[in-house]
PyMOL Python script that loads the backbone (N, CA, C, O; Angstrom):
from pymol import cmd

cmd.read_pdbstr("""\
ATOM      1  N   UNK A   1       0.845  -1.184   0.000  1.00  0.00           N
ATOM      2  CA  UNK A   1       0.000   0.000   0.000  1.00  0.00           C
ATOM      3  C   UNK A   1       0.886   1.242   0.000  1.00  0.00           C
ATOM      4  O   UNK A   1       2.045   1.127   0.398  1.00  0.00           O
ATOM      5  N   UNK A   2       0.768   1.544  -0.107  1.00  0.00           N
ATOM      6  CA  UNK A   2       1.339   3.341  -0.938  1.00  0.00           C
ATOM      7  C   UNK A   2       0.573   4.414   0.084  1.00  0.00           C
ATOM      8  O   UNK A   2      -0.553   4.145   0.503  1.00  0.00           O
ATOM      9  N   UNK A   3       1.104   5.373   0.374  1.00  0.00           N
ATOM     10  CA  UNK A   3       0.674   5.992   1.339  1.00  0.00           C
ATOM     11  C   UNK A   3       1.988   7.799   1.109  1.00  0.00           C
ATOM     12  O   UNK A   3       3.217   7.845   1.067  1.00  0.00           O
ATOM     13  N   UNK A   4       1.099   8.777   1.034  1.00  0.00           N
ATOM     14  CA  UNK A   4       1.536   9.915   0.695  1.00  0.00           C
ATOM     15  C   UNK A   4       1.345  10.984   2.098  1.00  0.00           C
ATOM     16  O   UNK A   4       0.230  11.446   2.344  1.00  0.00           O
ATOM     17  N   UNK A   5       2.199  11.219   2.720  1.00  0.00           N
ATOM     18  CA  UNK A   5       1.911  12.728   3.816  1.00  0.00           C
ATOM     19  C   UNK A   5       2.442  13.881   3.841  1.00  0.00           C
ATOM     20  O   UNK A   5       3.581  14.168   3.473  1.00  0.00           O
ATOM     21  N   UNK A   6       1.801  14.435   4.186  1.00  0.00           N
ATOM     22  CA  UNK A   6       1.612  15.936   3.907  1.00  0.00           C
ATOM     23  C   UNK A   6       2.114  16.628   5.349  1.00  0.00           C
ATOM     24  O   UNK A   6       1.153  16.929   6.057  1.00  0.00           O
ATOM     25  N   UNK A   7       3.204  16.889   5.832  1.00  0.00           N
ATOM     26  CA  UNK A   7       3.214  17.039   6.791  1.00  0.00           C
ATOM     27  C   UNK A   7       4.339  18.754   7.275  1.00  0.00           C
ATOM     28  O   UNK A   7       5.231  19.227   6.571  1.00  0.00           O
ATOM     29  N   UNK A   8       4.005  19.125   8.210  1.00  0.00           N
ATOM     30  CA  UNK A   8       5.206  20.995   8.603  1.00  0.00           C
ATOM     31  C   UNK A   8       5.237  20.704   9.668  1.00  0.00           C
ATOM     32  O   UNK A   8       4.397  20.177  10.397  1.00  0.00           O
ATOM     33  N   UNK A   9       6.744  21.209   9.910  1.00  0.00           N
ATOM     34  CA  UNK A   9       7.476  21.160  11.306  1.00  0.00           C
ATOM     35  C   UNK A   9       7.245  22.672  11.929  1.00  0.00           C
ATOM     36  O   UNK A   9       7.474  23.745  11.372  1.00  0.00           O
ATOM     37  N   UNK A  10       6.786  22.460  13.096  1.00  0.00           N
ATOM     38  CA  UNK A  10       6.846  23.714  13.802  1.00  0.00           C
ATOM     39  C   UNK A  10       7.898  23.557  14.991  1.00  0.00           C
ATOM     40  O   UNK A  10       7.394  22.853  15.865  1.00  0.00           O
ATOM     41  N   UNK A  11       9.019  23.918  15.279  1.00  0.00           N
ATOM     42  CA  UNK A  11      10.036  23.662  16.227  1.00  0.00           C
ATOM     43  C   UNK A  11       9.955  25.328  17.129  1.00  0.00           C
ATOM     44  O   UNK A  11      10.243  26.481  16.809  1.00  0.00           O
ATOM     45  N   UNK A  12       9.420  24.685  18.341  1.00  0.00           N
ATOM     46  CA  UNK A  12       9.691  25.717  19.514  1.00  0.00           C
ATOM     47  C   UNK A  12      10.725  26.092  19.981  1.00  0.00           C
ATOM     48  O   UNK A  12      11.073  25.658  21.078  1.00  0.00           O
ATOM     49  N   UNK A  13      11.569  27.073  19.231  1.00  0.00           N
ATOM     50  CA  UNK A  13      12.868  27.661  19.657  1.00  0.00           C
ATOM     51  C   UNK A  13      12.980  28.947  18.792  1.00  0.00           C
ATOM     52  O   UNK A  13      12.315  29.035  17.760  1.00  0.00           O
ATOM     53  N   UNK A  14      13.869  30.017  19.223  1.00  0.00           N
ATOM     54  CA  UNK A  14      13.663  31.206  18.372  1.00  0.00           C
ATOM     55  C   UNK A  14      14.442  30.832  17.040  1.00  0.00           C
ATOM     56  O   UNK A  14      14.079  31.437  16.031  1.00  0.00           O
ATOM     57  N   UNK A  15      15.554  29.829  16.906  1.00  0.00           N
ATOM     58  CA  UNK A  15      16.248  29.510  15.592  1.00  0.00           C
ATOM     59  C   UNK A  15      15.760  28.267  15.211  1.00  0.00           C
ATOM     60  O   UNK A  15      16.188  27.133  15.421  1.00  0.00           O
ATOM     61  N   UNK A  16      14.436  28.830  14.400  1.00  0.00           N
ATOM     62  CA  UNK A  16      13.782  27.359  14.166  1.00  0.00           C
ATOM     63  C   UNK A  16      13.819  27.253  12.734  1.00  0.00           C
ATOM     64  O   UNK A  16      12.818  26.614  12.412  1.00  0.00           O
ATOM     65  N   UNK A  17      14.625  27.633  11.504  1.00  0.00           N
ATOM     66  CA  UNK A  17      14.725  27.696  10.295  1.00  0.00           C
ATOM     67  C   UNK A  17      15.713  26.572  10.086  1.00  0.00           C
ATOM     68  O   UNK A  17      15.623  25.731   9.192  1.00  0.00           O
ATOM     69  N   UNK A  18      16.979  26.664  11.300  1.00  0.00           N
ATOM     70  CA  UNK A  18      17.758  24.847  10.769  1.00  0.00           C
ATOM     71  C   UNK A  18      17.070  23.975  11.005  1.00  0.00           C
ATOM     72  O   UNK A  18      17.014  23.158  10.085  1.00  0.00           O
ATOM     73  N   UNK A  19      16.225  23.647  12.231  1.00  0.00           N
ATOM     74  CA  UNK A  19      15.494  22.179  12.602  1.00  0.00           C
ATOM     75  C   UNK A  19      14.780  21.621  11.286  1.00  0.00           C
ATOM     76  O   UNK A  19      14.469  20.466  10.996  1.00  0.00           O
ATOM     77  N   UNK A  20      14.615  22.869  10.552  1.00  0.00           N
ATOM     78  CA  UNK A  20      13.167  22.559   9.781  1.00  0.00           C
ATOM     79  C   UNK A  20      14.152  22.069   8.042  1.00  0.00           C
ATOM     80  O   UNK A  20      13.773  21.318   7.143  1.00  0.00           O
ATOM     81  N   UNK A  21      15.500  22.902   8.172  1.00  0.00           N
ATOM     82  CA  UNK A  21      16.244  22.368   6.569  1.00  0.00           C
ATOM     83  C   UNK A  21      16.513  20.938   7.308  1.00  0.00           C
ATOM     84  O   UNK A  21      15.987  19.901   6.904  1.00  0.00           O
ATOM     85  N   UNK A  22      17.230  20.982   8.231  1.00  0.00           N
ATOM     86  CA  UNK A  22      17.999  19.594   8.817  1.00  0.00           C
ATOM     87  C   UNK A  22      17.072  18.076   8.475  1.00  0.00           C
ATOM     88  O   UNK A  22      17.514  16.985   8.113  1.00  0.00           O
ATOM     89  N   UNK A  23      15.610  18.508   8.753  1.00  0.00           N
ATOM     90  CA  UNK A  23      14.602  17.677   9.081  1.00  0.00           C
ATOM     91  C   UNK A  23      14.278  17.335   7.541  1.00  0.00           C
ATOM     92  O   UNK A  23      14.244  16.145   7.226  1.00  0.00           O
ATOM     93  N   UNK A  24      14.061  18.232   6.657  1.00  0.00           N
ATOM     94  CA  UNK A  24      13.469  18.100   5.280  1.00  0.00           C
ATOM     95  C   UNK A  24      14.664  17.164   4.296  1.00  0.00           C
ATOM     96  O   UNK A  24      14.481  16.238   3.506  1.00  0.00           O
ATOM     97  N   UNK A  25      16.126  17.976   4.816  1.00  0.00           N
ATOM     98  CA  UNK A  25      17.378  16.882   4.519  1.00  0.00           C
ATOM     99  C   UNK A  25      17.665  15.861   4.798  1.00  0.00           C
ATOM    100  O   UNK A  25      18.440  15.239   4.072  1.00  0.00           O
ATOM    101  N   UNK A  26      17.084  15.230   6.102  1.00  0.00           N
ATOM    102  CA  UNK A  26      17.309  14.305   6.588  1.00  0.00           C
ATOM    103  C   UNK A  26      16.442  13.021   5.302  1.00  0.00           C
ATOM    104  O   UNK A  26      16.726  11.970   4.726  1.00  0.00           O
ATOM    105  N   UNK A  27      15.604  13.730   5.381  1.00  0.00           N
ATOM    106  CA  UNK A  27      13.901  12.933   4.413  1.00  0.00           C
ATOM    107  C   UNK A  27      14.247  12.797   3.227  1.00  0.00           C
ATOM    108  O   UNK A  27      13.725  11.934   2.521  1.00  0.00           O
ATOM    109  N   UNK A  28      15.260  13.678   2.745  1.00  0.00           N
ATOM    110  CA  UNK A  28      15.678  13.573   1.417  1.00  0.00           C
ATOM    111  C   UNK A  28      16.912  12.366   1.017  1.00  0.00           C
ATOM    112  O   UNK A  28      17.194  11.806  -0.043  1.00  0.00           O
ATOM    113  N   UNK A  29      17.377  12.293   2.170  1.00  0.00           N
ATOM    114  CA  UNK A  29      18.756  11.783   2.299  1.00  0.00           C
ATOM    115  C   UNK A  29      18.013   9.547   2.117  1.00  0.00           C
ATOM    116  O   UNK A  29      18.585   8.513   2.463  1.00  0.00           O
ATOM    117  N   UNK A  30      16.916   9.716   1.590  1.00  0.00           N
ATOM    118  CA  UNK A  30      16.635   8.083   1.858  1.00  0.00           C
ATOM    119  C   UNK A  30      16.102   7.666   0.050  1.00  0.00           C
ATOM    120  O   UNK A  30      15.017   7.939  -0.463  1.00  0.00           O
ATOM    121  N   UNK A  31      16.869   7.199  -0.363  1.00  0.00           N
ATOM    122  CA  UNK A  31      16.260   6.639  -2.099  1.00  0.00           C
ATOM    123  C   UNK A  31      14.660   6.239  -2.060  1.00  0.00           C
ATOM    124  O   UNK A  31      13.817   6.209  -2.956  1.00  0.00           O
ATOM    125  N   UNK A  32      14.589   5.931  -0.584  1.00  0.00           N
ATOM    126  CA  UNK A  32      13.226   4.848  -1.375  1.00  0.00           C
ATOM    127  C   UNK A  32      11.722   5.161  -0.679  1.00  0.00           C
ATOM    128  O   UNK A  32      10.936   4.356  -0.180  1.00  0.00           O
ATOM    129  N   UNK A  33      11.604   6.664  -0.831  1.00  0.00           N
ATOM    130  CA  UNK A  33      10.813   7.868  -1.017  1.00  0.00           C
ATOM    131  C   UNK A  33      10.990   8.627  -1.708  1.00  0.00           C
ATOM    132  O   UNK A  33      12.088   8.884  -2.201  1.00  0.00           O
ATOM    133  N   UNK A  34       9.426   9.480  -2.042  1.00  0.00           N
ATOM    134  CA  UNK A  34       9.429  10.534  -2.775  1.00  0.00           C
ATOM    135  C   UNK A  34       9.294  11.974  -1.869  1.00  0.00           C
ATOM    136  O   UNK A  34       8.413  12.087  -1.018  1.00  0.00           O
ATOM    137  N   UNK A  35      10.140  12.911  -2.116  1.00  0.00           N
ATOM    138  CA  UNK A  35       9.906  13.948  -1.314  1.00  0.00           C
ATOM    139  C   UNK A  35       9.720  15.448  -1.971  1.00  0.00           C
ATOM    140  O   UNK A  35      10.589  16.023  -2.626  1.00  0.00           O
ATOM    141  N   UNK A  36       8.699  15.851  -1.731  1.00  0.00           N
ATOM    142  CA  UNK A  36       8.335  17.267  -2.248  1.00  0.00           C
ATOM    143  C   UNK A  36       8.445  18.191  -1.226  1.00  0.00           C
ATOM    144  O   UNK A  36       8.023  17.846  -0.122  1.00  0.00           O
ATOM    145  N   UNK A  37       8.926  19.302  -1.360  1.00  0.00           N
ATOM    146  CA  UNK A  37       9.310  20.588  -0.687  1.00  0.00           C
ATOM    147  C   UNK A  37       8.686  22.074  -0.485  1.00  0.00           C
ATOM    148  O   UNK A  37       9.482  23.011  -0.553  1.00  0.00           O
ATOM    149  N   UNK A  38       7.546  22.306  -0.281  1.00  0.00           N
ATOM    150  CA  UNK A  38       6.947  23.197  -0.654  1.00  0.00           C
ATOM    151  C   UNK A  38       6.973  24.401   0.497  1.00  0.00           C
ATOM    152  O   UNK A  38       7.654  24.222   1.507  1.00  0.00           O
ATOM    153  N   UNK A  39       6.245  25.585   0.329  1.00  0.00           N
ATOM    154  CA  UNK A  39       6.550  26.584   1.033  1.00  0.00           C
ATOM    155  C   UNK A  39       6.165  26.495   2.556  1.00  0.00           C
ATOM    156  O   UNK A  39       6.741  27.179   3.402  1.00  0.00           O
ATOM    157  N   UNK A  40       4.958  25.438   2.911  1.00  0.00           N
ATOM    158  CA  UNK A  40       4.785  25.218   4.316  1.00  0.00           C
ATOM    159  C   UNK A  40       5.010  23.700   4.505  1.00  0.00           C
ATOM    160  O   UNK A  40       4.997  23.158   5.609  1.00  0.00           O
ATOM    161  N   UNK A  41       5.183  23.165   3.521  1.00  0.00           N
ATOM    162  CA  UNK A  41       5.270  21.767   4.071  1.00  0.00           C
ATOM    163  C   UNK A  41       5.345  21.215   3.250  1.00  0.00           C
ATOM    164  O   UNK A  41       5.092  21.626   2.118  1.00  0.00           O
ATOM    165  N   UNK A  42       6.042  19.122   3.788  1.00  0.00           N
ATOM    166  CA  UNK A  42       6.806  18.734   2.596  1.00  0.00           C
ATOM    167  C   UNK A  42       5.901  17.498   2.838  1.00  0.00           C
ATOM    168  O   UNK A  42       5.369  17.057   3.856  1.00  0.00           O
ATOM    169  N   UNK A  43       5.916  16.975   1.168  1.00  0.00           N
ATOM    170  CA  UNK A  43       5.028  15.866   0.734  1.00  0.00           C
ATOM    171  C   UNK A  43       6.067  14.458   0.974  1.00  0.00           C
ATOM    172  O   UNK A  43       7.248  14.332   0.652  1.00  0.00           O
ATOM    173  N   UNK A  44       5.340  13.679   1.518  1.00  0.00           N
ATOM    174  CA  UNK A  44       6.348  12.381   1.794  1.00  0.00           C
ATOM    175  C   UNK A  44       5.415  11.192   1.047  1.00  0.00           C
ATOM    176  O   UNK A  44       4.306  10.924   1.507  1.00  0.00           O
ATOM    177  N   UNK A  45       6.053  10.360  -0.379  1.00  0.00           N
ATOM    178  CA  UNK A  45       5.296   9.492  -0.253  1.00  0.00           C
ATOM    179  C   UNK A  45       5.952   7.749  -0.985  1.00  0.00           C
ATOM    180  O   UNK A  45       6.824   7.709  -1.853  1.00  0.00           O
ATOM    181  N   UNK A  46       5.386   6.670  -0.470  1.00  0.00           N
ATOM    182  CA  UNK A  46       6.576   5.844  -1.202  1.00  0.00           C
ATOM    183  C   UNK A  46       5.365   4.527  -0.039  1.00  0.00           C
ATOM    184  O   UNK A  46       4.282   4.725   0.509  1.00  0.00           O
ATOM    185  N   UNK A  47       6.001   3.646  -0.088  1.00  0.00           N
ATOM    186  CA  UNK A  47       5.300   2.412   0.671  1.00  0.00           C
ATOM    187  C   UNK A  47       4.972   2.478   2.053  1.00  0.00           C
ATOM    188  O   UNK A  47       5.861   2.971   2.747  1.00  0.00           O
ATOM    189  N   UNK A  48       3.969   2.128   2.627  1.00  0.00           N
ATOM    190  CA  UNK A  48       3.486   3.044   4.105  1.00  0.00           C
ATOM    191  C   UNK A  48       4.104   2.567   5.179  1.00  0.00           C
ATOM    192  O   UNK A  48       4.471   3.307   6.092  1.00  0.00           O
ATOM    193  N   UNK A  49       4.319   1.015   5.179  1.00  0.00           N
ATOM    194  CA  UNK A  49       5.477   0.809   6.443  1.00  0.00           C
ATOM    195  C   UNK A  49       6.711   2.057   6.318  1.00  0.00           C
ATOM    196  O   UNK A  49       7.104   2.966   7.050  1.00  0.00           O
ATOM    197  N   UNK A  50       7.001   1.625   5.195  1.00  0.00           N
ATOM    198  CA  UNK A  50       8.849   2.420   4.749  1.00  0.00           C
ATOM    199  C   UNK A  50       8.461   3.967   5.670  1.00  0.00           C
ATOM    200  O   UNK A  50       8.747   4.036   6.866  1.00  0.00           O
ATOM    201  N   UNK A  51       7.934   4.891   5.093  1.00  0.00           N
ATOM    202  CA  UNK A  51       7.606   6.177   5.079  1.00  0.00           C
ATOM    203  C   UNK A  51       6.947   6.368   6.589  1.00  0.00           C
ATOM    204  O   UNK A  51       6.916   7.414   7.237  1.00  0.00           O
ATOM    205  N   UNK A  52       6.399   4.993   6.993  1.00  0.00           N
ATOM    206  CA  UNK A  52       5.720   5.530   8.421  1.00  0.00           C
ATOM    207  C   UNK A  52       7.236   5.132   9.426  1.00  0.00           C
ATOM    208  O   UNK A  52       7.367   5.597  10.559  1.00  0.00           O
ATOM    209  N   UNK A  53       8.222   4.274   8.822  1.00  0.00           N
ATOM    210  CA  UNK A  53       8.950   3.965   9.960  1.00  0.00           C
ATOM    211  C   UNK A  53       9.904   5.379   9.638  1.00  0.00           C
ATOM    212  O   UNK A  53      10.202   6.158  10.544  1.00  0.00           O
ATOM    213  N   UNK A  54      10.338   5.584   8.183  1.00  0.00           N
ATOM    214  CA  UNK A  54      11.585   6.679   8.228  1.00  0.00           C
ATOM    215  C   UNK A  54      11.018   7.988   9.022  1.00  0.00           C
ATOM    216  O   UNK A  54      11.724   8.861   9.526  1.00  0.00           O
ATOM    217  N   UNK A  55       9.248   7.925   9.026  1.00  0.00           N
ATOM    218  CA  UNK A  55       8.588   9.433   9.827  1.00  0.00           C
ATOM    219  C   UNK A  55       9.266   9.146  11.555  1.00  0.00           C
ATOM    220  O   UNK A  55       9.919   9.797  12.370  1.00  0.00           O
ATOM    221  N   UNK A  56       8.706   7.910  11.478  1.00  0.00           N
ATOM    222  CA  UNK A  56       8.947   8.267  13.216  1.00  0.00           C
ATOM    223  C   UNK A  56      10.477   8.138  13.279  1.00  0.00           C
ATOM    224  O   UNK A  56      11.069   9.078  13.808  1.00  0.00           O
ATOM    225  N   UNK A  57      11.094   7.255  12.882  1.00  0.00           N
ATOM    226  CA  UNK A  57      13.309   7.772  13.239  1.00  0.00           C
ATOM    227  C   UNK A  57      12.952   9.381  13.075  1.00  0.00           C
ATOM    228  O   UNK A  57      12.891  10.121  14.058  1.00  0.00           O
ATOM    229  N   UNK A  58      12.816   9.652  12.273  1.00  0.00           N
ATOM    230  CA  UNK A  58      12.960  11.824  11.752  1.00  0.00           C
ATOM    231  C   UNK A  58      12.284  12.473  12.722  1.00  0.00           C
ATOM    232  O   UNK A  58      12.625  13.610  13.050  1.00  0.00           O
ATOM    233  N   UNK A  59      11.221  11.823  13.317  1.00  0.00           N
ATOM    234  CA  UNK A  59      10.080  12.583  14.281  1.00  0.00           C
ATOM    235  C   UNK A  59      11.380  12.905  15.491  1.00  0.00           C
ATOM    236  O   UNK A  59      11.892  13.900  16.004  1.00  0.00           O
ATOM    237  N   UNK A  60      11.523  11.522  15.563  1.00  0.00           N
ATOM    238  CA  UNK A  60      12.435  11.204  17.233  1.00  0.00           C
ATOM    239  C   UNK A  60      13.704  12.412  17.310  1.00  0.00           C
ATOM    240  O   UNK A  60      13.916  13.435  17.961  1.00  0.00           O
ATOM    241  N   UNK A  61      14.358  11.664  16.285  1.00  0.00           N
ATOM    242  CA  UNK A  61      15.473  12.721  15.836  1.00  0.00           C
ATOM    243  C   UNK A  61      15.376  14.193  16.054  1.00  0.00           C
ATOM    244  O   UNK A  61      15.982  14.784  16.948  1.00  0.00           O
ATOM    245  N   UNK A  62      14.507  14.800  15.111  1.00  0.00           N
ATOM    246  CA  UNK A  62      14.131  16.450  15.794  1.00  0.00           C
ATOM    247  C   UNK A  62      13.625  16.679  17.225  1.00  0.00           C
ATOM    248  O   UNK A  62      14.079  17.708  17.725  1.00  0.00           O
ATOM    249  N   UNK A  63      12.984  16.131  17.826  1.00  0.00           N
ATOM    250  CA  UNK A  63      12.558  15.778  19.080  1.00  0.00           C
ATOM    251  C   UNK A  63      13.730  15.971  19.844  1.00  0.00           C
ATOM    252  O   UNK A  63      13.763  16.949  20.590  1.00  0.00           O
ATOM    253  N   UNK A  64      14.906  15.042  19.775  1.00  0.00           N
ATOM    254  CA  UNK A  64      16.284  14.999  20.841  1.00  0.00           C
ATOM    255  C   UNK A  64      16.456  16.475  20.300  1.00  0.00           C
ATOM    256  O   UNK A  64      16.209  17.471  20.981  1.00  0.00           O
ATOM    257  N   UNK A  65      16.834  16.494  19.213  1.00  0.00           N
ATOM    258  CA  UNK A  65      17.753  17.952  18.728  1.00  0.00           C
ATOM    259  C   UNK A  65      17.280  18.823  19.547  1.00  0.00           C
ATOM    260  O   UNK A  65      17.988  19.364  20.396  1.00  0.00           O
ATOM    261  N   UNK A  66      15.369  19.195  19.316  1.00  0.00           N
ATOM    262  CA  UNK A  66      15.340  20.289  19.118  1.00  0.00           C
ATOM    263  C   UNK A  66      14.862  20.059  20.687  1.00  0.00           C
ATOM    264  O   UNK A  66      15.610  20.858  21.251  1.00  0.00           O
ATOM    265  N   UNK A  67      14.307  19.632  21.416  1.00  0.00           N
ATOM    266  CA  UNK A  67      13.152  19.668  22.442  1.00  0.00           C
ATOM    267  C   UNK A  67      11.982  19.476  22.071  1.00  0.00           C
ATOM    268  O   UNK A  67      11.500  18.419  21.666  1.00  0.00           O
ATOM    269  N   UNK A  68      11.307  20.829  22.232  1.00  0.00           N
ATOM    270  CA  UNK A  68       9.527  20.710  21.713  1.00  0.00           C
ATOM    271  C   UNK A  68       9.770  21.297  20.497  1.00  0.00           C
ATOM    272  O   UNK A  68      10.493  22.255  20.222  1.00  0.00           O
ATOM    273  N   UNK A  69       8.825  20.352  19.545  1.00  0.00           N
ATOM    274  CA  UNK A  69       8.654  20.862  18.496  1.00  0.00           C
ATOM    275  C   UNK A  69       7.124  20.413  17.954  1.00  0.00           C
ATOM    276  O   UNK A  69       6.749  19.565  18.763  1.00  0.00           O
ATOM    277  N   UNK A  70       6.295  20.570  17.149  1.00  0.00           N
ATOM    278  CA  UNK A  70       4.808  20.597  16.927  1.00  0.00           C
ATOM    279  C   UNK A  70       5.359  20.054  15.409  1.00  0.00           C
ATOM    280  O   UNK A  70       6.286  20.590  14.803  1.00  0.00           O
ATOM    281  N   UNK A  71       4.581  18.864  14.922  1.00  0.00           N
ATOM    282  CA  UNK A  71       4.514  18.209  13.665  1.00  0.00           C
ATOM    283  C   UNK A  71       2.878  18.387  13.281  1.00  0.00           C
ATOM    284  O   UNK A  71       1.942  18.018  13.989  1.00  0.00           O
ATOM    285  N   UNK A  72       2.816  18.861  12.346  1.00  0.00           N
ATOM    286  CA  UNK A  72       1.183  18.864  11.963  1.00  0.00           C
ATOM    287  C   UNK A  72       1.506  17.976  10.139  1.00  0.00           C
ATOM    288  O   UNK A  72       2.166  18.307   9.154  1.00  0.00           O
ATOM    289  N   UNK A  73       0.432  16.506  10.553  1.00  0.00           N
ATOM    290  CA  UNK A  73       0.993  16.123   9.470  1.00  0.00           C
ATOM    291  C   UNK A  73      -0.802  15.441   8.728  1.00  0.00           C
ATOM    292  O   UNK A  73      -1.775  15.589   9.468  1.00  0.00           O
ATOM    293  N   UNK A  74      -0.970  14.925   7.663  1.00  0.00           N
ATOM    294  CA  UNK A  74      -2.148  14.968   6.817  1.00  0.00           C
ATOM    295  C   UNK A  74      -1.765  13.319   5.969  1.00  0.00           C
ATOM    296  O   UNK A  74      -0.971  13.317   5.028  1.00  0.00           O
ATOM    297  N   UNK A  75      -2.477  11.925   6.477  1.00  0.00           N
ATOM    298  CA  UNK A  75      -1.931  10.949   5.698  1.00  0.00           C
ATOM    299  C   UNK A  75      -3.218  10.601   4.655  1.00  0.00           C
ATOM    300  O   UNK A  75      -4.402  10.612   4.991  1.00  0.00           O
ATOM    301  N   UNK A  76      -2.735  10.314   3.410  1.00  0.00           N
ATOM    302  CA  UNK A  76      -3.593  10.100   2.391  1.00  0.00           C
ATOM    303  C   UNK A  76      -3.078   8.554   1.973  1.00  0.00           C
ATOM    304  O   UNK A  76      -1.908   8.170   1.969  1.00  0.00           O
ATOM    305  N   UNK A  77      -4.409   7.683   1.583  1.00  0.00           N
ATOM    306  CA  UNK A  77      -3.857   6.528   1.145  1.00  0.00           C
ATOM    307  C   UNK A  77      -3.665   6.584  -0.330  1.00  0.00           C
ATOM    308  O   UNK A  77      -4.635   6.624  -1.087  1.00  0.00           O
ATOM    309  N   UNK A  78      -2.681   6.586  -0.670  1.00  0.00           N
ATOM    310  CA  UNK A  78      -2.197   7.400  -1.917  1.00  0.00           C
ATOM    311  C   UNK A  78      -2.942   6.174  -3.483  1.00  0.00           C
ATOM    312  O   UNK A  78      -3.458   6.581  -4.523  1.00  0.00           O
ATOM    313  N   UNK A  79      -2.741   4.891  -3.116  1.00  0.00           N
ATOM    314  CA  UNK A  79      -3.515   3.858  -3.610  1.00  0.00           C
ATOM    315  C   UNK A  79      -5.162   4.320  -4.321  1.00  0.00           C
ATOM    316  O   UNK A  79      -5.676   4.214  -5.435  1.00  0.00           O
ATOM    317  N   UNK A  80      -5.529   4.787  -3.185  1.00  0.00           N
ATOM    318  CA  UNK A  80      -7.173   4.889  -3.438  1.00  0.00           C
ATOM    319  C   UNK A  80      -7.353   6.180  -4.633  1.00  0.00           C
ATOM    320  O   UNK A  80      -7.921   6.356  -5.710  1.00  0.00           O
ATOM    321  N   UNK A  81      -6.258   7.116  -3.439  1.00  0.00           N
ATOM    322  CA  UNK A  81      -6.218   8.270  -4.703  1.00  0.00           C
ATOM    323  C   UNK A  81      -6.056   7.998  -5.717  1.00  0.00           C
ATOM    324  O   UNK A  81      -6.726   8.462  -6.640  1.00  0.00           O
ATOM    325  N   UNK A  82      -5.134   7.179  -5.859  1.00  0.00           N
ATOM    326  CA  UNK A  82      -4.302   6.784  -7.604  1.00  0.00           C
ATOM    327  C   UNK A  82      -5.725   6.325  -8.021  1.00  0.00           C
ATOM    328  O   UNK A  82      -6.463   7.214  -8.444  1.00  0.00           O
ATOM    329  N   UNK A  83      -6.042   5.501  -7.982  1.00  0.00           N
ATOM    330  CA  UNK A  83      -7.470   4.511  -8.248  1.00  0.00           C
ATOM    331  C   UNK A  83      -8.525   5.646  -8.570  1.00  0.00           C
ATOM    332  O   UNK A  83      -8.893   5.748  -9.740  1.00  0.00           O
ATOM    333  N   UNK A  84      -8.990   6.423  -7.706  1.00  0.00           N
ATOM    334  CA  UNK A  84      -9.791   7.609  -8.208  1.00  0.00           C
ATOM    335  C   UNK A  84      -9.481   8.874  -8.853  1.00  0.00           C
ATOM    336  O   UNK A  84     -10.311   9.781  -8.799  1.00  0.00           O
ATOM    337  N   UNK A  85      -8.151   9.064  -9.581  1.00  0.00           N
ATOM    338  CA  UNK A  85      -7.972   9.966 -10.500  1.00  0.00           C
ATOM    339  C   UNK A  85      -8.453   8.799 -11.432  1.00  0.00           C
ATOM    340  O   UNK A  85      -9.586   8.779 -11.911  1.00  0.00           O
ATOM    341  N   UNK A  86      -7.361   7.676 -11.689  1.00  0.00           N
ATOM    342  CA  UNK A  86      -7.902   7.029 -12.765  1.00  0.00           C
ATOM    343  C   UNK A  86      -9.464   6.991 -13.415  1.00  0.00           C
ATOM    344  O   UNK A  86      -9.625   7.229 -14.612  1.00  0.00           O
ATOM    345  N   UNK A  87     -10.227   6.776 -12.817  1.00  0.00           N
ATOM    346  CA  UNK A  87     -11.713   6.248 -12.706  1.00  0.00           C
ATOM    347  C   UNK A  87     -11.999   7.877 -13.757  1.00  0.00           C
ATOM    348  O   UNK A  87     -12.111   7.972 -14.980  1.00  0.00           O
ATOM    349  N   UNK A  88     -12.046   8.958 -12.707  1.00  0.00           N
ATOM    350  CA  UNK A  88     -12.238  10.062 -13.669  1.00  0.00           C
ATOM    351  C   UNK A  88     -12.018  10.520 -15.221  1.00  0.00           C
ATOM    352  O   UNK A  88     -12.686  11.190 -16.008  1.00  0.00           O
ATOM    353  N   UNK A  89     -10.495   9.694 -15.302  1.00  0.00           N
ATOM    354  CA  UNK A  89     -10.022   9.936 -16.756  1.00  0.00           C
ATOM    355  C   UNK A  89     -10.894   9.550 -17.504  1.00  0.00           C
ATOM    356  O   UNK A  89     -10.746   9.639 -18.723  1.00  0.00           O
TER     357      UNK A  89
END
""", "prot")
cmd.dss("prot")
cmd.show_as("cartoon", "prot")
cmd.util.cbc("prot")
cmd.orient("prot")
């Protein structure tokens, strides 16, 4: 199953612009996801174990770094989607 999230780091500290490259680099740094970068938040998507286990190592990770930090994240089963653009065509 295939599974796509939509997810922005909010890191509680006044220098919260590295947590947030460090974190998006970190996500980038793995072949076997897809990662989109956008102005509030980055698209994660690839097989849902894979992507749900590399979320939580990355979750944890900023967590030690930073302390508190706020993840607001959006999971789509990317499958169904695929399946219902198709149908439309």
């Amino acid at each position: 199953m295939q599974v796509m999230v939509e997810i922005s780091l909010y890191p509680l500290v006044n220098e919260f612009v590295a947590p947030i490259k460090a974190f998006i680099h970190r996500l980038n740094s793995y072949d076997d996801i897809q990662v989109t970068t956008c102005s509030t938040s980055t698209q994660i998507s690839g097989d849902y174990q894979n992507v749900m286990t590399i979320l939580g190592k990355e979750m944890q990770a900023t967590h030690e770094a930073v302390g508190q930090a706020i993840f607001v994240a959006k999971f789509l089963n990317f499958d169904a989607m695929q399946a219902r653009k198709d149908e439309d065509e």
